[in-house]
C-alpha positions as CSV (number, residue, x, y, z in Angstrom):
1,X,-6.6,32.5,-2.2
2,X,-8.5,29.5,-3.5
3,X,-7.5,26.0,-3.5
4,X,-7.3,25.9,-7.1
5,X,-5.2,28.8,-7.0
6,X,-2.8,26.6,-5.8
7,X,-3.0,23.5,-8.0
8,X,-3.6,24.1,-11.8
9,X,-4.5,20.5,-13.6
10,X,-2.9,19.4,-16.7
11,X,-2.0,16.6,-18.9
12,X,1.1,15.1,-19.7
13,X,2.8,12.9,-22.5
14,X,6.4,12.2,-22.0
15,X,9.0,9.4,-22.6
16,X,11.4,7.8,-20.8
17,X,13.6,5.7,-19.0
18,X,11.9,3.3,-16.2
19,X,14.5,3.4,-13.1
20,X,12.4,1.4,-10.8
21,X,9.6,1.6,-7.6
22,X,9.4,4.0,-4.8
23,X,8.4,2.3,-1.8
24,X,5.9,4.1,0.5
25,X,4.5,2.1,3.8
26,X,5.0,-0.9,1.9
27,X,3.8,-0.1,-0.9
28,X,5.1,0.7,-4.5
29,X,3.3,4.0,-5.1
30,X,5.5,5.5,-7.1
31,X,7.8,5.0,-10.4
32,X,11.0,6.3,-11.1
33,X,12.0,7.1,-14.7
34,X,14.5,9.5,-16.3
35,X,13.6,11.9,-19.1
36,X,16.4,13.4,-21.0
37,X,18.6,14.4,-18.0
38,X,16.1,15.0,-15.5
39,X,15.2,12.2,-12.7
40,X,11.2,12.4,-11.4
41,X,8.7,10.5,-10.1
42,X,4.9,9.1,-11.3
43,X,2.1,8.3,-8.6
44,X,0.7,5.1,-9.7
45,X,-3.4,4.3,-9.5
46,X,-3.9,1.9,-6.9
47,X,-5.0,-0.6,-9.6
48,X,-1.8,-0.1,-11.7
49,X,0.5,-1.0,-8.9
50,X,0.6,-4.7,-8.8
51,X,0.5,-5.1,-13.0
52,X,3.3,-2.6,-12.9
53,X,5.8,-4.4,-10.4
54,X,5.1,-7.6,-12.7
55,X,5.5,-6.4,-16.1
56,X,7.9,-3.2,-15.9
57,X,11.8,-3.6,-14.8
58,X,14.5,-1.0,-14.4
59,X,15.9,0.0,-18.3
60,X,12.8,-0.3,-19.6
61,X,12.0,2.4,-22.3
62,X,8.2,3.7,-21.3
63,X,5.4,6.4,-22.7
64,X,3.4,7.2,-19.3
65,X,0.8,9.5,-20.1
66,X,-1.1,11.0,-17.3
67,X,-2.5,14.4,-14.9
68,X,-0.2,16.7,-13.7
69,X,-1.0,19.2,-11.1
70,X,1.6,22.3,-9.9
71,X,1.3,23.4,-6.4
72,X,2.3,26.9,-6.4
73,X,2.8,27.5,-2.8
74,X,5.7,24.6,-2.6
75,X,6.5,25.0,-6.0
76,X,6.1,20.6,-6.6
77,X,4.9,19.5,-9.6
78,X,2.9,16.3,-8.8
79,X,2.6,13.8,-11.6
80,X,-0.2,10.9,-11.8
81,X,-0.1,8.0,-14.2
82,X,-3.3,7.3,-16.4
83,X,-1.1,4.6,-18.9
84,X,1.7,3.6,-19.0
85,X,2.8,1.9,-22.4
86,X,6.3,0.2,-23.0
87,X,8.0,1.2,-26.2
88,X,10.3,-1.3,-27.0
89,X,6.5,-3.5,-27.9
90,X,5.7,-0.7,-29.9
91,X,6.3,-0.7,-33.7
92,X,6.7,2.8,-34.8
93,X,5.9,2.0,-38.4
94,X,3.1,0.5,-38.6
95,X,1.6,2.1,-35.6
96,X,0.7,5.5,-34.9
97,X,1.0,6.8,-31.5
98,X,-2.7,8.2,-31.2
99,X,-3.7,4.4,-32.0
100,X,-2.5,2.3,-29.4
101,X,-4.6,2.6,-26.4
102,X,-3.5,-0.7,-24.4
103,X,-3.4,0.0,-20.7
104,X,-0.1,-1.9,-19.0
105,X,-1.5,-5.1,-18.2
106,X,-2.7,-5.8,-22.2
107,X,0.9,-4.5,-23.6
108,X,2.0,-8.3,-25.3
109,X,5.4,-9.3,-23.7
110,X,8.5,-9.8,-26.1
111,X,9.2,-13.1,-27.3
112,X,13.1,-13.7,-26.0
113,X,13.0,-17.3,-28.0
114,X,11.8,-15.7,-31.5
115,X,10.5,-12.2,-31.9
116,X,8.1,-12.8,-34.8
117,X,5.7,-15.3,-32.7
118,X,3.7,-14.0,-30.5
119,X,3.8,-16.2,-26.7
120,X,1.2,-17.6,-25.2
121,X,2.7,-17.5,-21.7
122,X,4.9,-15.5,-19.8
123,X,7.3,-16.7,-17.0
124,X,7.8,-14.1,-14.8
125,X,11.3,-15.5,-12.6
126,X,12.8,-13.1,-9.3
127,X,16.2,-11.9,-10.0
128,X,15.8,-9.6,-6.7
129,X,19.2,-10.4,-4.4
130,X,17.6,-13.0,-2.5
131,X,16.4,-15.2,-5.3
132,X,19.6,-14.4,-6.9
133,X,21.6,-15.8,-3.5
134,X,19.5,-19.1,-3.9
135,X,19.8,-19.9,-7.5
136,X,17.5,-17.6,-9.6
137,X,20.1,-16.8,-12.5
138,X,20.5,-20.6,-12.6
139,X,16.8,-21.1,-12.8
140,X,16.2,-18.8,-15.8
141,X,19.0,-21.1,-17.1
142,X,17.6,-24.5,-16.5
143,X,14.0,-23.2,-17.1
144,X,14.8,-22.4,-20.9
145,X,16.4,-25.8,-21.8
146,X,13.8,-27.2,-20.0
147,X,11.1,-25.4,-22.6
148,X,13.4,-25.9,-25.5
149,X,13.6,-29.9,-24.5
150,X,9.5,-30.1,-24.5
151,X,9.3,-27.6,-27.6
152,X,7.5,-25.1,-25.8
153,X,10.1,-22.1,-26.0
154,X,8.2,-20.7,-28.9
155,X,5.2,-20.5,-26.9
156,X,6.8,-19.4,-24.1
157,X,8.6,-16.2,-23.0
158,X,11.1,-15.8,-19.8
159,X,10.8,-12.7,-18.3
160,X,13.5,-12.0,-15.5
161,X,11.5,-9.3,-13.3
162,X,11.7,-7.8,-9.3
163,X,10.5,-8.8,-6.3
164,X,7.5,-11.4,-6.6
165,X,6.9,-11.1,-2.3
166,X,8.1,-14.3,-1.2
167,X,11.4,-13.8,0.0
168,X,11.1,-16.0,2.3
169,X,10.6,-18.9,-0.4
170,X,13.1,-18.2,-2.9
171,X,13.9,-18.4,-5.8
172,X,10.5,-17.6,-6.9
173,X,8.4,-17.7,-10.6
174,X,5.2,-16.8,-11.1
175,X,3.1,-18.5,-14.8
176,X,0.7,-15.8,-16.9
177,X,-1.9,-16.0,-17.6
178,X,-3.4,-18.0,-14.4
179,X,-1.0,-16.2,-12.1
180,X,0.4,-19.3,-10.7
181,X,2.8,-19.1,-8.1
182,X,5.9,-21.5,-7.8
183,X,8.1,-20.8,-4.7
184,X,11.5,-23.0,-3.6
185,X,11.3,-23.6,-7.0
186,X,14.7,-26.3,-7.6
187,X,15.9,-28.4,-11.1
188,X,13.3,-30.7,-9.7
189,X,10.3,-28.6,-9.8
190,X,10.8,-27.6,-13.6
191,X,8.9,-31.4,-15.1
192,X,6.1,-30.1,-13.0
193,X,6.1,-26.8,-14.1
194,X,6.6,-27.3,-17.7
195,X,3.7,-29.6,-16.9
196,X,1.8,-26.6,-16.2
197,X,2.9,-24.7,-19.3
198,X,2.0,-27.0,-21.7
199,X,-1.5,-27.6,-20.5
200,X,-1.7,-23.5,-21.2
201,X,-0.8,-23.5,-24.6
202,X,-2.0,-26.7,-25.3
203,X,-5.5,-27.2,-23.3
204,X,-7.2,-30.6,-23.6
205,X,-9.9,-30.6,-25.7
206,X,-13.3,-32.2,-24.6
């Protein structure tokens, strides 16, 4: 019997429920989501992984459209993501499915300040346990006051999201686009930081 005996390729459509990561050696491989009633799990692309842990968190209603391949010998379906495309961005009636073709890291985040602007930047802020222990909750807080007291919360949108890697350095943030990391981050960091957000949507002009 041939190796393709075995494995039969297809393609796959489906929507769901994003759970949250499997980690493998250290690495988030692999996405849980629910679909219907049934719990399973997507292999994410290498160069999916790290735009996925920063823009996907558990409850999350996804499309993931990908390759599917069944191994008949063990009987394992083994799913492989090709997009992955969050539906609650999507409006359904102006825009056909078969249209949108962003890949995850173009998908526009939600506006939590008001939903018919479109933000400029995205605060992505650690609610993972240890962030939380050292004042993350409070920090989302404190962060948005602080926009709203500069007038940049229209520009701007908070995103509470997991683990950012710096455990260590909690409670942690990290500014799109520019990727720019803020760790220990305390009431007294947020001047400087708002700093930082307003010369985003707001660049000096020469």
């Amino acid at each position: 019997m041939t190796h393709s005996d075995h494995h039969s390729p297809m393609g796959f459509n489906f929507e769901g429920q994003f759970l949250g990561f499997v980690n493998h050696d250290g690495k988030l491989k692999y996405a849980r989501l629910r679909v219907l009633s049934e719990e399973m799990q997507v292999k994410l692309p290498k160069a999916m992984r790290q735009a996925s842990a920063l823009s996907l968190h558990p409850g999350d209603s996804i499309r993931v459209t990908g390759i599917g391949k069944f191994d008949r010998q063990t009987h394992e379906l083994k799913l492989k993501a090709m997009q992955i495309q969050s539906l609650s961005e999507i409006d359904r009636s102006t825009i056909a499915p078969a249209a949108v073709t962003h890949t995850l890291p173009a998908i526009p985040p939600p506006s939590t300040c008001q939903p018919n602007l479109k933000p400029q930047v995205k605060i992505l802020v650690c609610q993972k346990s240890g962030c939380l222990k050292r004042g993350g909750k409070e920090l989302c807080q404190a962060l948005d006051q602080t926009l709203r007291d500069r007038a940049l919360n229209q520009s701007v949108t908070i995103k509470r999201t997991g683990c950012l890697k710096r455990c260590s350095s909690a409670p942690n943030l990290v500014i799109m686009p520019g990727n720019q990391r803020y760790t220990e981050v305390r009431s007294k960091s947020l001047p400087r930081i708002a700093d930082a957000i307003a010369r985003l949507v707001d660049p000096p002009q020469y």
